[in-house]
C-alpha positions as a Markdown table, in Angstrom:
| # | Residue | x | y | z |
|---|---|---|---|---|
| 1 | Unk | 29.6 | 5.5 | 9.2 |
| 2 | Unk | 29.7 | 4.6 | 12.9 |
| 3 | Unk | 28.1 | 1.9 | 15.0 |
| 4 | Unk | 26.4 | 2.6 | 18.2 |
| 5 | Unk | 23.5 | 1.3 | 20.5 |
| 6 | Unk | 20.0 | 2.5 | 20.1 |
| 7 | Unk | 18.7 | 5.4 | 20.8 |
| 8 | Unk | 15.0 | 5.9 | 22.2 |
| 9 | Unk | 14.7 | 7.9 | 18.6 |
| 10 | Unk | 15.9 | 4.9 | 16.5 |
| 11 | Unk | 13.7 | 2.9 | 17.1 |
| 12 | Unk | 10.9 | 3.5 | 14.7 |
| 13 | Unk | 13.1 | 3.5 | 11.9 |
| 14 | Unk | 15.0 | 0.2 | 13.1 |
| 15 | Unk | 11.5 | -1.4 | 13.3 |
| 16 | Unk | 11.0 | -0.4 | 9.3 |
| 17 | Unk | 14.3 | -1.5 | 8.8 |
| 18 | Unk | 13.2 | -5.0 | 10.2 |
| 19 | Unk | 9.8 | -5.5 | 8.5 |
| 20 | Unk | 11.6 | -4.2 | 4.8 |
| 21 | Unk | 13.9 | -7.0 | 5.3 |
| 22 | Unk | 11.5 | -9.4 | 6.1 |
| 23 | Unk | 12.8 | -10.4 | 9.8 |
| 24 | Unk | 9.2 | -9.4 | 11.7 |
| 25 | Unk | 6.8 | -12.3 | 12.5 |
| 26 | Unk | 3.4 | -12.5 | 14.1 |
| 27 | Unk | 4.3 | -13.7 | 17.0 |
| 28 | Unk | 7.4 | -11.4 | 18.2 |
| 29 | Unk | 6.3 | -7.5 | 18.6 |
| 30 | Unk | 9.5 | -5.8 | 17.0 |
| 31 | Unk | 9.0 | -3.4 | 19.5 |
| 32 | Unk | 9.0 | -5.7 | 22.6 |
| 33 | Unk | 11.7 | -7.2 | 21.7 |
| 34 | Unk | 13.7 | -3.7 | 21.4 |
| 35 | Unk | 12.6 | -2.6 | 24.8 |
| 36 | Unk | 13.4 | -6.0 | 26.6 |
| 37 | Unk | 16.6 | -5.9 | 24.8 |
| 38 | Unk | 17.8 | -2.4 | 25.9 |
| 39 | Unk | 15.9 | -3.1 | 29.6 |
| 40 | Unk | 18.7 | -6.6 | 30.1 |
| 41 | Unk | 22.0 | -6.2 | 31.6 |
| 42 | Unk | 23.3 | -8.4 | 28.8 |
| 43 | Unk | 22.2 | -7.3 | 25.9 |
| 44 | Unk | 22.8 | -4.6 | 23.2 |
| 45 | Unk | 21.1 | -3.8 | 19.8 |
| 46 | Unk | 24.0 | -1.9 | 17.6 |
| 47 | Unk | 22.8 | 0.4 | 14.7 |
| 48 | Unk | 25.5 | 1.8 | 11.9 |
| 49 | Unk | 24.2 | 4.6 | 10.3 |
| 50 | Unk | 24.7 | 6.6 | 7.1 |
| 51 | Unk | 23.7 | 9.9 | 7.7 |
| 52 | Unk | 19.8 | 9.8 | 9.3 |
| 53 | Unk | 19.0 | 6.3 | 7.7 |
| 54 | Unk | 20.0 | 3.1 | 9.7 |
| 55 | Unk | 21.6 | 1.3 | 7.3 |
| 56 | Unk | 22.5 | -1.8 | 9.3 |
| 57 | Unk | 21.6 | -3.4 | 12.8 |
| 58 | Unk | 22.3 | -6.6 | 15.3 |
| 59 | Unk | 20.8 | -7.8 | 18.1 |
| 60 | Unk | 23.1 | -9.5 | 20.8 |
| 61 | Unk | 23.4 | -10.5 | 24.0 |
| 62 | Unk | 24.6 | -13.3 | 26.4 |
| 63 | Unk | 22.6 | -15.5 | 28.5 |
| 64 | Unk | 25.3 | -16.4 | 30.6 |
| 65 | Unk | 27.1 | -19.2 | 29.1 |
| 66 | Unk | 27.2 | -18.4 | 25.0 |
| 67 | Unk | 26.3 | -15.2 | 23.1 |
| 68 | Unk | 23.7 | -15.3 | 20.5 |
| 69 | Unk | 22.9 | -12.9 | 17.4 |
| 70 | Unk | 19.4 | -11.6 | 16.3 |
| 71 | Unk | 17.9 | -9.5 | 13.8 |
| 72 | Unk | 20.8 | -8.8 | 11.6 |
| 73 | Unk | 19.6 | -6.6 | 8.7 |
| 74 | Unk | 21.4 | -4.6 | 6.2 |
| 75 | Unk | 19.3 | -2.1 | 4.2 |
| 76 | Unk | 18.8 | -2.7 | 0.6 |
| 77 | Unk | 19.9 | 0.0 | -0.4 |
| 78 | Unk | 23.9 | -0.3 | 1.4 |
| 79 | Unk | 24.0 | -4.4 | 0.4 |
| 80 | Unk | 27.0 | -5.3 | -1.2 |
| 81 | Unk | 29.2 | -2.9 | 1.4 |
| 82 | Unk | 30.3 | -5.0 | 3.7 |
| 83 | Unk | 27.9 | -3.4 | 6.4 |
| 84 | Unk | 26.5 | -7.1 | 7.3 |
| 85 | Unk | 29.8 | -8.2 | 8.5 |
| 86 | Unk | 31.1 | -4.8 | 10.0 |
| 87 | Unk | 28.0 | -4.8 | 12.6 |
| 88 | Unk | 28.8 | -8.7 | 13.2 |
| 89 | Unk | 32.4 | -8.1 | 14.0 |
| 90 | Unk | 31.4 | -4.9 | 16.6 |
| 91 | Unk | 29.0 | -7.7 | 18.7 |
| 92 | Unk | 31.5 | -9.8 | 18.7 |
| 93 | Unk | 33.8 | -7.4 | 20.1 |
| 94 | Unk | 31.7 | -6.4 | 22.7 |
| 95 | Unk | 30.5 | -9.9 | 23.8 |
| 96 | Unk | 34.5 | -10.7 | 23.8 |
| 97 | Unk | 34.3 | -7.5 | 26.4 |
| 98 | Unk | 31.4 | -9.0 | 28.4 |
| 99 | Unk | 33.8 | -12.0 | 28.6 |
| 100 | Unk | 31.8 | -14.5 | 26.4 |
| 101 | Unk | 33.5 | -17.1 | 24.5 |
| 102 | Unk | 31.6 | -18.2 | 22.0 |
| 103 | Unk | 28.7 | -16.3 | 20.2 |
| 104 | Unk | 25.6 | -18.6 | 18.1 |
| 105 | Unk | 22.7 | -18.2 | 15.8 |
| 106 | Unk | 19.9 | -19.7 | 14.2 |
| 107 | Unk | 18.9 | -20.1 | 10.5 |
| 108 | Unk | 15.9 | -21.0 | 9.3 |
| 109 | Unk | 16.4 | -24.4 | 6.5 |
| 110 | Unk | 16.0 | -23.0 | 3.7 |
| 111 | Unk | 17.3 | -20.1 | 4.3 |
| 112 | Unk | 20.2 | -20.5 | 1.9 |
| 113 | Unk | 21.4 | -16.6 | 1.3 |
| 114 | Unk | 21.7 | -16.5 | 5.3 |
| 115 | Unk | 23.4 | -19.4 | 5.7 |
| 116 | Unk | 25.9 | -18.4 | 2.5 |
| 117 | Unk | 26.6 | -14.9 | 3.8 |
| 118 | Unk | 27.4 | -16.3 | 7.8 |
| 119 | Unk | 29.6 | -19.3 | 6.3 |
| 120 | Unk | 31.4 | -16.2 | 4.1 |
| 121 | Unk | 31.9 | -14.3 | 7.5 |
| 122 | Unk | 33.3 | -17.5 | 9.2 |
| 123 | Unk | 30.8 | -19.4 | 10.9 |
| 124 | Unk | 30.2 | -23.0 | 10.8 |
| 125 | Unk | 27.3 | -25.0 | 11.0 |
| 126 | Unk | 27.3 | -27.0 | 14.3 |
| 127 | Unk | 25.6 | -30.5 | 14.7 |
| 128 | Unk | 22.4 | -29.7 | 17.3 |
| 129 | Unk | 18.9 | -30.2 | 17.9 |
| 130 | Unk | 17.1 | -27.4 | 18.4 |
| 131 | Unk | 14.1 | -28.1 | 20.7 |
| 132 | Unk | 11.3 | -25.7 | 22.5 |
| 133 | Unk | 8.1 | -24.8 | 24.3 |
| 134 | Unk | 6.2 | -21.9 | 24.0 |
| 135 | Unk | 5.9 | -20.2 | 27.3 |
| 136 | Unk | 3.2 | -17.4 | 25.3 |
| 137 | Unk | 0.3 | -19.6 | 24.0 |
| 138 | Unk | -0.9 | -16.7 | 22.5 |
| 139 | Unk | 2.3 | -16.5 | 20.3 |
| 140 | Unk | 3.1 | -20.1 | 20.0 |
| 141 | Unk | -0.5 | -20.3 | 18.2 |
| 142 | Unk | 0.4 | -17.5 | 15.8 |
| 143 | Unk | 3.6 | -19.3 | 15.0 |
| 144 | Unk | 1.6 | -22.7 | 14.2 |
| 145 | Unk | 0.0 | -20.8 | 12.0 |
| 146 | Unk | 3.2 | -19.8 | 9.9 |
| 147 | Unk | 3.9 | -16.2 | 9.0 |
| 148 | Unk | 6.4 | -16.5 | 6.6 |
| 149 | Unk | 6.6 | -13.2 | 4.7 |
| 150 | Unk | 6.5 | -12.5 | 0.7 |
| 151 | Unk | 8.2 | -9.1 | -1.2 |
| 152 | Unk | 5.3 | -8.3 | -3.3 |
| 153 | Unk | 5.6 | -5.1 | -5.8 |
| 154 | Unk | 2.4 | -4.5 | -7.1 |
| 155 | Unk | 1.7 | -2.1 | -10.8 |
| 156 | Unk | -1.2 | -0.1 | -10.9 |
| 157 | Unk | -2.1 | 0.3 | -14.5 |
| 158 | Unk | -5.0 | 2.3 | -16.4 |
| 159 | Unk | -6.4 | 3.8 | -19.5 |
| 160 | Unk | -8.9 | 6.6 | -20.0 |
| 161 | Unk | -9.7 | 6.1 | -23.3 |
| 162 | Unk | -10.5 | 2.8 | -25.4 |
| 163 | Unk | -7.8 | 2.0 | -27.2 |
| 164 | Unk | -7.8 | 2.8 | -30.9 |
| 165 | Unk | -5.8 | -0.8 | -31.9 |
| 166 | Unk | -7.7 | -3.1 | -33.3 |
| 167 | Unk | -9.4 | -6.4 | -31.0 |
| 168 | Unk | -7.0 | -9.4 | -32.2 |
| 169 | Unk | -9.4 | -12.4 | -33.5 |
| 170 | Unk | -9.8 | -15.3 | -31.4 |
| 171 | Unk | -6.9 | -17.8 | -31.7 |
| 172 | Unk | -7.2 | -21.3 | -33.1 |
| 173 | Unk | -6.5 | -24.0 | -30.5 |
| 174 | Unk | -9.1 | -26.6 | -32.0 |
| 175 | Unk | -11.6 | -26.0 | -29.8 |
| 176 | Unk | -15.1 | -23.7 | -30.2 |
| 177 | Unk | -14.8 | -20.6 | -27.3 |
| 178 | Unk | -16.8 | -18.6 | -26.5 |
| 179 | Unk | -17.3 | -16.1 | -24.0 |
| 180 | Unk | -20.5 | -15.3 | -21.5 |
| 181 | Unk | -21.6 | -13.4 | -18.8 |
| 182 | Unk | -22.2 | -15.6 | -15.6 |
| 183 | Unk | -25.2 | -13.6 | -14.5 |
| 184 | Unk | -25.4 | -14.4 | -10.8 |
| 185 | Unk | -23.0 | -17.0 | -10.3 |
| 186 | Unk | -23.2 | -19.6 | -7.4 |
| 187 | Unk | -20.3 | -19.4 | -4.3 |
| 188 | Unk | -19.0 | -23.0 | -5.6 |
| 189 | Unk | -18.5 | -22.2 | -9.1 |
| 190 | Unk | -16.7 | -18.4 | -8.4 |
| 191 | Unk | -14.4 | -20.2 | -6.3 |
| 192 | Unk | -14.1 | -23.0 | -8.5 |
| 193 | Unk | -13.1 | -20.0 | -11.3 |
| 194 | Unk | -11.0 | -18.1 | -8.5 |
| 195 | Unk | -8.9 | -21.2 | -6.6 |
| 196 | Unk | -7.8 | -22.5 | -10.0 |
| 197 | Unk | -7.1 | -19.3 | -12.0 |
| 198 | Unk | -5.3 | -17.7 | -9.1 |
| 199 | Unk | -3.7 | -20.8 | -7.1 |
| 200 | Unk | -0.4 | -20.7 | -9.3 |
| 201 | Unk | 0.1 | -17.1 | -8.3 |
| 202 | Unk | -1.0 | -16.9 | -4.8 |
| 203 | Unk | -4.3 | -15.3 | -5.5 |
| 204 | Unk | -6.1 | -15.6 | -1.7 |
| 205 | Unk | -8.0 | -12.5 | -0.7 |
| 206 | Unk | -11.7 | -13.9 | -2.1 |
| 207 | Unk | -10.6 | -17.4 | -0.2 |
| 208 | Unk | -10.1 | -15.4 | 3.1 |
| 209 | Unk | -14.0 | -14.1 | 2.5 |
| 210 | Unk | -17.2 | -16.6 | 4.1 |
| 211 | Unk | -20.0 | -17.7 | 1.4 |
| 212 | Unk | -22.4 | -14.5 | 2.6 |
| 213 | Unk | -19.6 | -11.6 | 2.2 |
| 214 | Unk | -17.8 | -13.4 | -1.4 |
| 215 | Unk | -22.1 | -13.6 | -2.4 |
| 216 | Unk | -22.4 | -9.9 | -1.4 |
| 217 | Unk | -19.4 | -9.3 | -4.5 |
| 218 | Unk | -20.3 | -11.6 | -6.9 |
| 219 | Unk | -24.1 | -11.7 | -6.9 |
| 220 | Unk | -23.9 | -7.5 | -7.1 |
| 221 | Unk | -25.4 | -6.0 | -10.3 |
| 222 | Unk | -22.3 | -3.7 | -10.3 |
| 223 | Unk | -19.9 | -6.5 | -10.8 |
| 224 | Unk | -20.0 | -8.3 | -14.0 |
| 225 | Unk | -18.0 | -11.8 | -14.6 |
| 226 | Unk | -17.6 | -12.9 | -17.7 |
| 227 | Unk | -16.4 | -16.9 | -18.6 |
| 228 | Unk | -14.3 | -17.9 | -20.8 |
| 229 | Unk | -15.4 | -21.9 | -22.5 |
| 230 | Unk | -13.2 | -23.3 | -24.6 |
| 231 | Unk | -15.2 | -26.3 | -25.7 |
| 232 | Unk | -17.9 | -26.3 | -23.4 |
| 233 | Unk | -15.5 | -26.4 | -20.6 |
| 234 | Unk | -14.2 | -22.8 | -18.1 |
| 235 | Unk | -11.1 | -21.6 | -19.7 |
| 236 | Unk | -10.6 | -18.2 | -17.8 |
| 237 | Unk | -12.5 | -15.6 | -16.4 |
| 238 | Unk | -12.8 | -11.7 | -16.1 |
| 239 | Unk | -14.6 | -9.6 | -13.4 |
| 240 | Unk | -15.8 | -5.9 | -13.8 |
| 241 | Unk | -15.8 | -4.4 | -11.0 |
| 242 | Unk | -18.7 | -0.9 | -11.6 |
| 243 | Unk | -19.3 | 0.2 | -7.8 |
| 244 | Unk | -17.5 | 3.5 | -7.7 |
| 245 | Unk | -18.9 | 5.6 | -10.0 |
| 246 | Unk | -17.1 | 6.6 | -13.1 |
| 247 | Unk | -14.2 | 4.2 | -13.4 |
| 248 | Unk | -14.4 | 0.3 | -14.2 |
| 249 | Unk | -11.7 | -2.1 | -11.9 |
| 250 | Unk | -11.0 | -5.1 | -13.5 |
| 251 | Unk | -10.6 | -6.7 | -10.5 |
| 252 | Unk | -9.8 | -10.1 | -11.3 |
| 253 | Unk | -8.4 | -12.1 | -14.8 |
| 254 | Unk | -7.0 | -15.1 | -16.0 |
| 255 | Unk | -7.0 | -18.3 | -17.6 |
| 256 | Unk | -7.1 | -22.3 | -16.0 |
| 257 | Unk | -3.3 | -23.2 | -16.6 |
| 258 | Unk | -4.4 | -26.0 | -18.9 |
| 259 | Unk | -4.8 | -23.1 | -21.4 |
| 260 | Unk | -2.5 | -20.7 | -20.7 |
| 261 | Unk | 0.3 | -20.2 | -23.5 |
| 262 | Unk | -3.0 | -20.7 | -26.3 |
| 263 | Unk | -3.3 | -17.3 | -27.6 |
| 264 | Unk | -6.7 | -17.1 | -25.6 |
| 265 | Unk | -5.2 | -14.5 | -22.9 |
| 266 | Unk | -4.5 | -11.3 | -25.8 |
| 267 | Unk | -8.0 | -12.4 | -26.6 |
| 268 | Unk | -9.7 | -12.5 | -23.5 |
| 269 | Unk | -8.3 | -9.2 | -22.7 |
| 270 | Unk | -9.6 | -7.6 | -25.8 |
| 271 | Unk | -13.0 | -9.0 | -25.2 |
| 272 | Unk | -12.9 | -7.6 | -21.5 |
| 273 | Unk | -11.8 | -3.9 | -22.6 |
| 274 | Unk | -14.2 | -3.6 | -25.3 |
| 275 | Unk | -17.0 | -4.5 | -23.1 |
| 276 | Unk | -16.0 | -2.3 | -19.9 |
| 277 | Unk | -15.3 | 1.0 | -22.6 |
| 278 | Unk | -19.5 | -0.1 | -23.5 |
| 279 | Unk | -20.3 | 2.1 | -20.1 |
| 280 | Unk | -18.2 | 4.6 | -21.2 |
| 281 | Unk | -16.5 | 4.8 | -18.0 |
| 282 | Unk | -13.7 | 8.0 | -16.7 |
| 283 | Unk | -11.5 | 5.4 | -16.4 |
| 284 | Unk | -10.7 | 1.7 | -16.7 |
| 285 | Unk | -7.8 | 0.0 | -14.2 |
| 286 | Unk | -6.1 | -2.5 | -13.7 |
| 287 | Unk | -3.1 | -4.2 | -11.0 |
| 288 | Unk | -0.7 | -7.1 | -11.3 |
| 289 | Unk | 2.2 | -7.6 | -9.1 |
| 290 | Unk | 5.2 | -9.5 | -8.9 |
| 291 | Unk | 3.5 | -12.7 | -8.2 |
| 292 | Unk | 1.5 | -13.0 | -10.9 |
| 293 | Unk | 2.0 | -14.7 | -14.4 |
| 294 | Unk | 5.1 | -12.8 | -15.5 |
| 295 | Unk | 4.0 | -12.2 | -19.0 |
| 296 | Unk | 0.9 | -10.2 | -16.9 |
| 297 | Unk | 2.0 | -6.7 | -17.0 |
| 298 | Unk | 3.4 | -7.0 | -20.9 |
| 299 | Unk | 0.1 | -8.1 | -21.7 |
| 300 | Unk | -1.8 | -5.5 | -20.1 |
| 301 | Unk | 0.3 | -2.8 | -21.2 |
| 302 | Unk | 0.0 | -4.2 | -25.4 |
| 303 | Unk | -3.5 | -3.9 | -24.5 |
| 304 | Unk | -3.2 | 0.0 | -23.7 |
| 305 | Unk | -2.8 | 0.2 | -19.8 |
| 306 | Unk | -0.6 | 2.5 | -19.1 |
| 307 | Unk | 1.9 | 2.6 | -15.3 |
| 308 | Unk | 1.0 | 5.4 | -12.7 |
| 309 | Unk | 1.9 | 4.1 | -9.5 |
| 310 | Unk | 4.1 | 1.1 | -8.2 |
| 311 | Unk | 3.8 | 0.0 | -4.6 |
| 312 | Unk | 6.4 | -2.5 | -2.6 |
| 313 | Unk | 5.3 | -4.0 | 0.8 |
| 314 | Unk | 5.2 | -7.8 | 2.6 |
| 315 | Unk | 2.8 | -10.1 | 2.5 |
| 316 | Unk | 1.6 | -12.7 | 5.1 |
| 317 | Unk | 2.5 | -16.1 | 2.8 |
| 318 | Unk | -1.3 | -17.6 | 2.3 |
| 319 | Unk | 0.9 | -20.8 | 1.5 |
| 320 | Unk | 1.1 | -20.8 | 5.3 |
| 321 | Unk | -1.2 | -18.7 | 7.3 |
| 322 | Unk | -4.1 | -21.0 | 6.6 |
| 323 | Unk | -5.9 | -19.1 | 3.9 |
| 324 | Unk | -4.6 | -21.3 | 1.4 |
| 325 | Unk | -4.5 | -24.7 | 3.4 |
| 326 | Unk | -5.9 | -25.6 | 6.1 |
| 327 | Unk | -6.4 | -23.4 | 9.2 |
| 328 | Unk | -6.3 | -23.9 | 12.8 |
């Protein structure tokens, strides 16, 4: 495997490189930073590659006084090769060429694995202040925002049959439960449902919606939401989601975290199969991912889901683009 600078060809598949390792933000276009990087006299971006696939890159360059790293990524695939510090050790061999003495970088706090790997290829933290100004309003806006990035592998389960195992009874936690259908339910008590369920595990595409379009979901005959009470108080919820024709979503389910670990989960989920298989739908699905409850995909599959497709991608964190706080 060689090193060698970019290519006008490359540079698509560097840019995938970058976002699967999670080094893209909002506010810096991957691909304007390639072409202002290959346009300087200064400045070099060094791919090795293994075969066709780019399995490790660096951005350098020299602004006249130190050199600086950027966007060092190492496929997931080649980790644990030594790749990392082989691309390292060729830009700093060619910033020794351009006659630079000292080459830098900056880590993000709690950014521990980066900071462990760069103190394992022998560099040292330094005591500085690092200040700025956005020059870009634009960008500096998008970075006030955050754009931290999550690894999210999300499991698309289903069933086409009801299941022939029998419903487990409802558990005994001291408390009657019962479960009912919220027929029309108001904005403030869906996202009452929705925030608490979901907050533990990141849940934020219903926050993102306004009061008209999340009314436009909930209020729809085709979707059903059924409440879990566990003495007269909300315990969990379900939603059926009926609006393409044959096959029944359940979009959304769950319980408050005051009751999880009860038993009421295995039961819940019974309840919500057995009365989605009552419009003897094609087909009945289901998705978790890797943020949920981690007992999630075990439950659903005890319940007869079965796997047919898994998915891995990044995720804006809603800890930090405002959906989940407060915005701008």
């Amino acid at each position: 495997m060689s090193i060698y600078p970019i290519a006008d060809g490359d540079v698509s598949a560097l840019i995938a490189l970058w976002d699967a390792c999670g080094l893209i933000r909002q506010w810096n276009d991957p691909a304007t930073d390639i072409a202002r990087a290959r346009a300087a006299p200064k400045a070099e971006i060094f791919i090795l590659k293994d075969g066709n696939t780019i399995a490790a890159s660096v951005m350098t360059g020299s602004d006249g006084h130190r050199g600086w790293l950027y966007y060092l990524a190492v496929a997931e695939s080649h980790r644990r090769q030594g790749l990392g510090r082989k691309v390292i050790r060729h830009a700093e061999d060619w910033l020794r060429g351009q006659g630079v003495p000292k080459v830098e970088l900056m880590i993000r706090p709690n950014n521990e694995h980066a900071k462990g790997f760069y103190e394992a290829t022998d560099y040292k933290m330094e005591p500085r202040l690092i200040m700025s100004r956005w020059l870009d309003r634009d960008a500096g806006r998008k970075a006030a925002r955050g754009d931290r990035k999550l690894k999210v592998t999300t499991t698309y389960l289903e069933m086409h049959q009801r299941p022939k195992t029998p419903s487990v009874r409802p558990p005994s936690i001291g408390l009657p439960i019962v479960l009912l259908r919220a027929e029309k339910p108001s904005v403030d008590f869906y996202r009452f449902l929705y925030n608490t369920v979901g907050g533990p595990w990141l849940w934020y595409e219903r926050r993102a919606l306004n009061d008209v379009s999340l009314t436009e979901i909930i209020q729809n005959p085709l979707v059903e939401i059924y409440v879990l009470y566990a003495g007269g108080t909300p315990a969990g919820f379900a939603e059926l989601d009926r609006r393409v024709a044959g096959e029944i979503e359940v979009a959304y389910f769950g319980l408050l975290p005051e009751y999880t670990g009860r038993g009421l989960g295995k039961w819940l989920l019974d309840c919500t199969i057995d009365t989605a298989w009552r419009h003897e739908p094609n087909r009945l699905w289901i998705h978790t991912c890797t943020l949920d409850h981690p007992a999630a995909l075990r439950l659903y599959q005890r319940g007869g889901f079965e796997p047919y497709k898994q998915e891995t991608g990044h995720i804006a964190d809603p800890r930090h683009s405002g959906v989940m706080g407060t915005k701008e």
